[in-house]
GUSE-916223 format. One record per residue (C-alpha): z, y, x; residue in three letters; residue number from 1. Coordinates in pm, 1 decimal. Layout:
[node [Z,Y,X],ala,NUM]
...
***
This chain:
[node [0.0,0.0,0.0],unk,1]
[node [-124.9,325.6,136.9],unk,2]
[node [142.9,609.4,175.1],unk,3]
[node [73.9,918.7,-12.5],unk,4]
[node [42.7,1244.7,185.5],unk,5]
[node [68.4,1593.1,59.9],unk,6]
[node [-4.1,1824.2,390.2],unk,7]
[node [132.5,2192.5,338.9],unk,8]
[node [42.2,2448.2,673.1],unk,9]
[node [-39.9,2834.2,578.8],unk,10]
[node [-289.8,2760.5,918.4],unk,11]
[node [-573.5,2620.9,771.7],unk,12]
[node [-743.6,2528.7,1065.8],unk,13]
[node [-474.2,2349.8,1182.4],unk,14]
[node [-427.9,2167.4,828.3],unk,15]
[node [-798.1,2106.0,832.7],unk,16]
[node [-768.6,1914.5,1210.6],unk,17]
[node [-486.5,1733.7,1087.4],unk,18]
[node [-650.8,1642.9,719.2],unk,19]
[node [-953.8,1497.3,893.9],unk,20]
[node [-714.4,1297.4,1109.3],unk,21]
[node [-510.0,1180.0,819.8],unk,22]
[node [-830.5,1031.3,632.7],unk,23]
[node [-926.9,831.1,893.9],unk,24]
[node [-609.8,594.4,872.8],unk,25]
[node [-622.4,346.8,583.5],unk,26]
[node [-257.8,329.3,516.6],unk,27]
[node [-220.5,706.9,452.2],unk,28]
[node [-373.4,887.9,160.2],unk,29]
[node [-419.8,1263.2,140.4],unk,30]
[node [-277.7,1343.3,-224.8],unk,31]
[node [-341.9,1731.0,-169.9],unk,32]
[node [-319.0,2050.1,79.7],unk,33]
[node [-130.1,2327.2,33.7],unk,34]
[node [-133.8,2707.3,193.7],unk,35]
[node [130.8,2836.4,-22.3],unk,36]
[node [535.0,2813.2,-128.9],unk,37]
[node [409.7,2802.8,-492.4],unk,38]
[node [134.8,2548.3,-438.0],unk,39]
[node [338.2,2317.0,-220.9],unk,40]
[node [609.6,2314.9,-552.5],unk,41]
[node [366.8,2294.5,-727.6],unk,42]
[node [190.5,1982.2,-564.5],unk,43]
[node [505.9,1823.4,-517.3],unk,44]
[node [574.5,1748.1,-858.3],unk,45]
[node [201.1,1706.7,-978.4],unk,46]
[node [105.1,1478.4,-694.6],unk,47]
[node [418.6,1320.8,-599.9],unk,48]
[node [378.3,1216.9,-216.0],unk,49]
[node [565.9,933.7,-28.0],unk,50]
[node [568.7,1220.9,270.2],unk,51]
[node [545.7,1607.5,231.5],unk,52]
[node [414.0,1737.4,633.0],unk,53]
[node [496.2,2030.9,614.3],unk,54]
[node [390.7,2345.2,927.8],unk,55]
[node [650.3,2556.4,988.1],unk,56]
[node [587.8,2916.2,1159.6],unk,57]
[node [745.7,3036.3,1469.7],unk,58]
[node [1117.2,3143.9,1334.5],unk,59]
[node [1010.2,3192.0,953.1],unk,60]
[node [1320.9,3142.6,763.3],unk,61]
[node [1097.9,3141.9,416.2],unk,62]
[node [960.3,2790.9,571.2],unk,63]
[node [1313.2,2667.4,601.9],unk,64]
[node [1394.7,2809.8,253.6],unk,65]
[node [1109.2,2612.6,107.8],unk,66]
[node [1208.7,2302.9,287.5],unk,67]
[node [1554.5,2364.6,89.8],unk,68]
[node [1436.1,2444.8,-231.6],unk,69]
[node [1215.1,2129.2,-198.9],unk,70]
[node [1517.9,1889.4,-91.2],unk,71]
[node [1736.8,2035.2,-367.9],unk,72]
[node [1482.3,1981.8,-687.2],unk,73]
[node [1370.4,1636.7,-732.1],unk,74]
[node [1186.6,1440.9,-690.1],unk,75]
[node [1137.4,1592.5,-382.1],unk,76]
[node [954.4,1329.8,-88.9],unk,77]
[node [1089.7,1313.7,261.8],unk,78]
[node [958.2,1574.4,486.1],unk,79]
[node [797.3,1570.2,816.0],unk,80]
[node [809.5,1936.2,1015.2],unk,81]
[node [591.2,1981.6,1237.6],unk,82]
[node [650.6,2321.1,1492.8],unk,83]
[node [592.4,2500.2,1797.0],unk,84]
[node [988.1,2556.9,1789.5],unk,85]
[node [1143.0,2259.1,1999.7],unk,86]
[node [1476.9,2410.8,2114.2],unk,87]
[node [1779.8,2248.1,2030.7],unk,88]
[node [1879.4,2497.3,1754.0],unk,89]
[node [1568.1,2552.0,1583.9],unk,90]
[node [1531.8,2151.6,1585.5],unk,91]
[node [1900.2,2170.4,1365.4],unk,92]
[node [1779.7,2411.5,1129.3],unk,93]
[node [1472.0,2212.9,1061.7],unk,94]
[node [1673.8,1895.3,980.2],unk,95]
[node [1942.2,2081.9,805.7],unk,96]
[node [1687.3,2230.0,547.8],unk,97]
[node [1594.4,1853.8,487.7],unk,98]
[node [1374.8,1720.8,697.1],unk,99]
[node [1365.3,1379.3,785.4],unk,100]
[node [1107.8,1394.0,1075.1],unk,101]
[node [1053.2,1617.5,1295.2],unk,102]
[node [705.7,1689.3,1578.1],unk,103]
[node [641.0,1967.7,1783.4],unk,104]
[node [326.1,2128.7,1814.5],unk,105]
[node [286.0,2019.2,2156.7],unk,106]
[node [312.9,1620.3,2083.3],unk,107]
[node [-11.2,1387.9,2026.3],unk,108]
[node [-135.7,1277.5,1674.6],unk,109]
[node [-24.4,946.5,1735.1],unk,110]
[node [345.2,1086.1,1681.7],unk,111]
[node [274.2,1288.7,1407.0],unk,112]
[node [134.4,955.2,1282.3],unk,113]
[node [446.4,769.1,1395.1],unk,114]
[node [671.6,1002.1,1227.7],unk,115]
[node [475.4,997.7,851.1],unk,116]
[node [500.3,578.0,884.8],unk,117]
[node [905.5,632.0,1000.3],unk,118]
[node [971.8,872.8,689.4],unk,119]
[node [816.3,719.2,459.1],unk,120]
[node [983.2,367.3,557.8],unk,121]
[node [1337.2,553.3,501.8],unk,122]
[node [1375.5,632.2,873.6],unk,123]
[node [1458.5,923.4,1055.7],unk,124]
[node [1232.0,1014.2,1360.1],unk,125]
[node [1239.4,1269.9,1637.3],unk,126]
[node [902.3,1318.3,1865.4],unk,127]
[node [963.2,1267.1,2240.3],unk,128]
[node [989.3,1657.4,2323.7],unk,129]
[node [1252.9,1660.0,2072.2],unk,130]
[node [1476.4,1402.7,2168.2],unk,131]
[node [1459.8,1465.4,2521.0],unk,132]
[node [1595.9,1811.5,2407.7],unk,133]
[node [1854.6,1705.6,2205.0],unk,134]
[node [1969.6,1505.4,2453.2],unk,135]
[node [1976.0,1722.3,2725.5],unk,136]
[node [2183.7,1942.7,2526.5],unk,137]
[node [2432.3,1682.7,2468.9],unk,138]
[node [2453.6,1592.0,2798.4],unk,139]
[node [2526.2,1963.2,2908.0],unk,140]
[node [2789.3,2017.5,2617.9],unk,141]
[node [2969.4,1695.6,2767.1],unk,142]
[node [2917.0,1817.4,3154.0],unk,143]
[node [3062.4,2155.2,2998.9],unk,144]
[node [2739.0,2347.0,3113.4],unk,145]
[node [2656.6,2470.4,2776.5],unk,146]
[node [2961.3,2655.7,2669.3],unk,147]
[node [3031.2,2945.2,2861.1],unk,148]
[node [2903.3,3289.1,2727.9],unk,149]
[node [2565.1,3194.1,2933.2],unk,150]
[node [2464.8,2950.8,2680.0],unk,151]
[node [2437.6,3274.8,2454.7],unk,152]
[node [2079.8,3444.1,2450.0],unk,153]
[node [2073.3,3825.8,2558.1],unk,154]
[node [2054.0,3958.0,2224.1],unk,155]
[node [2342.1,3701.1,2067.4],unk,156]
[node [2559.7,3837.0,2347.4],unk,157]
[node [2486.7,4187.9,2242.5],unk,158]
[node [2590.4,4075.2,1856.1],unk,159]
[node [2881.6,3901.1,1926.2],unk,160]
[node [3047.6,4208.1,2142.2],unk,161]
[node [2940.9,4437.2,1842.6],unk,162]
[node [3157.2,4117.8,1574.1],unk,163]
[node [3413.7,4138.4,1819.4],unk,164]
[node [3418.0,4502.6,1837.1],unk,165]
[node [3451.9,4549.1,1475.3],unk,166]
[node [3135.5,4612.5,1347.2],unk,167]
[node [2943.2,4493.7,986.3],unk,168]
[node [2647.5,4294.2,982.6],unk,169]
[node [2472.3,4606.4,869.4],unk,170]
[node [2651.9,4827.7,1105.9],unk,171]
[node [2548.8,4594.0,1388.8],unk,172]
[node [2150.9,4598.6,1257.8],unk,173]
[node [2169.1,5010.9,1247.2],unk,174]
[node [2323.2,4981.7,1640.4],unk,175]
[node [2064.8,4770.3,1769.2],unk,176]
[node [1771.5,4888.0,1508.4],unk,177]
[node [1744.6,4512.2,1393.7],unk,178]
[node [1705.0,4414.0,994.2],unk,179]
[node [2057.7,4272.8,888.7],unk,180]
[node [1907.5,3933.0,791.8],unk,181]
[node [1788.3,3926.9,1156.4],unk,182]
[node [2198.4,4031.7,1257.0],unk,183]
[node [2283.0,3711.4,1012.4],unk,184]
[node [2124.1,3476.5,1166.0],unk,185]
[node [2196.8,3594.1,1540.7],unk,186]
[node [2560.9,3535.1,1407.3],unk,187]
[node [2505.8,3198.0,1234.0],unk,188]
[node [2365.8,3063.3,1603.0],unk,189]
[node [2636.4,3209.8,1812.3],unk,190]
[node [2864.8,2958.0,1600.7],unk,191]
[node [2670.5,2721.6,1604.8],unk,192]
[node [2648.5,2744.9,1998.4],unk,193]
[node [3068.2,2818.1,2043.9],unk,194]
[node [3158.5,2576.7,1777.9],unk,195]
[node [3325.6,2867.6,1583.3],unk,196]
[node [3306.8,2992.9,1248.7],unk,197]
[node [3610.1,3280.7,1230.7],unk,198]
[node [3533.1,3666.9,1332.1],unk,199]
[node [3885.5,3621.9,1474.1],unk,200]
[node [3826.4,3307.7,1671.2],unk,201]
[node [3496.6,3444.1,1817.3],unk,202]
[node [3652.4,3769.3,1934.2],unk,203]
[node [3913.2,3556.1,2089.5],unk,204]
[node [3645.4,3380.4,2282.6],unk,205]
[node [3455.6,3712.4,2347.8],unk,206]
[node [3763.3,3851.1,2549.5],unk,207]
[node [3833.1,3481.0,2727.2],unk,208]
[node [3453.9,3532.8,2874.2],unk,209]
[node [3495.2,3892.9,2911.2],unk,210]
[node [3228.0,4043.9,2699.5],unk,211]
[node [3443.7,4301.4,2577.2],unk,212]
[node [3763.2,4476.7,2711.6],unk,213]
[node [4080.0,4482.8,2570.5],unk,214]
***
């Protein structure tokens, strides 16, 4: 029995590539493209797929909201991302929204083939750039390497002295001439990166790694 496809990337040239691919295999059947949110709803409940593949755009939160919205209204298939994101934290985000697989933009066909067949066999699967990521995060969180206040981008260092200082999410976006959802999710990864969650707790850790005085 074939597995049922429904291929959603705004890039149509890249869905094109891919479609082509995808009709050459005779277990996987190409139900329907989408370029849109609203289609890719849409599609989801007319065609209903085995596997939604789903391109996501270079830190697009509205892809990640779709993936949500999708997870959280059934019947909604597994979903394979597939992204030119592939750091550690971006990788999270994907999977958090509700993916199931995940491929980066830089892998072959073969695992964006591997990881449709995983999914849609109730398997979770991570492409080779991926995993090696994930684990070499985990091996520098055990080593210790990854939690000092240079595991913290430039910009999330600049946030989290402004939280510690005092300042509002919209205060913060007005001092560094940023929009306030951008200021959210700055703060969102900086506790995902400490492991905290309190403004109290993180100002505590911004004075132990001197980022602000006291």
């Amino acid at each position: 029995m074939s597995i049922r496809v429904l291929l959603s990337s705004k890039h149509k040239v890249v869905s094109e590539g891919i479609a082509a691919v995808l009709r050459t295999h005779p277990d996987i059947n190409l139900v329907g493209m989408a370029d849109s949110d609203e289609t890719t709803q849409s599609l989801c409940h007319e065609a209903v797929p085995d596997v939604l593949l789903i391109g996501m755009h270079a830190n697009d939160k509205q892809d990640l909201s779709l993936m949500q919205k999708i997870a959280q209204n059934p019947p909604s298939p597994p979903m394979v991302a597939f992204s030119g994101d592939s750091d550690r934290h971006s990788i999270i985000e994907i999977l958090d929204a509700g993916a199931k697989g995940y491929v980066s933009t830089t892998s072959s066909i073969d695992e964006l083939l591997s990881a449709i067949r995983s999914v849609a066999a109730g398997r979770i699967y991570l492409c080779q750039t991926a995993a090696s990521e994930m684990m070499a995060s985990v091996r520098k969180i055990r080593s210790g390497e990854g939690m000092g206040k240079g595991h913290l981008g430039d910009r999330e260092e600049q946030v989290l002295r402004l939280i510690a200082d005092g300042f509002s999410s919209k205060e913060i976006a007005r001092n560094l001439q940023i929009a306030p959802s951008t200021v959210e999710v700055h703060r969102r990864n900086i506790m995902r990166k400490v492991g905290l969650h309190k403004v109290a707790d993180l100002t505590r850790y911004a004075i132990r790694n001197q980022m602000v005085s006291v």
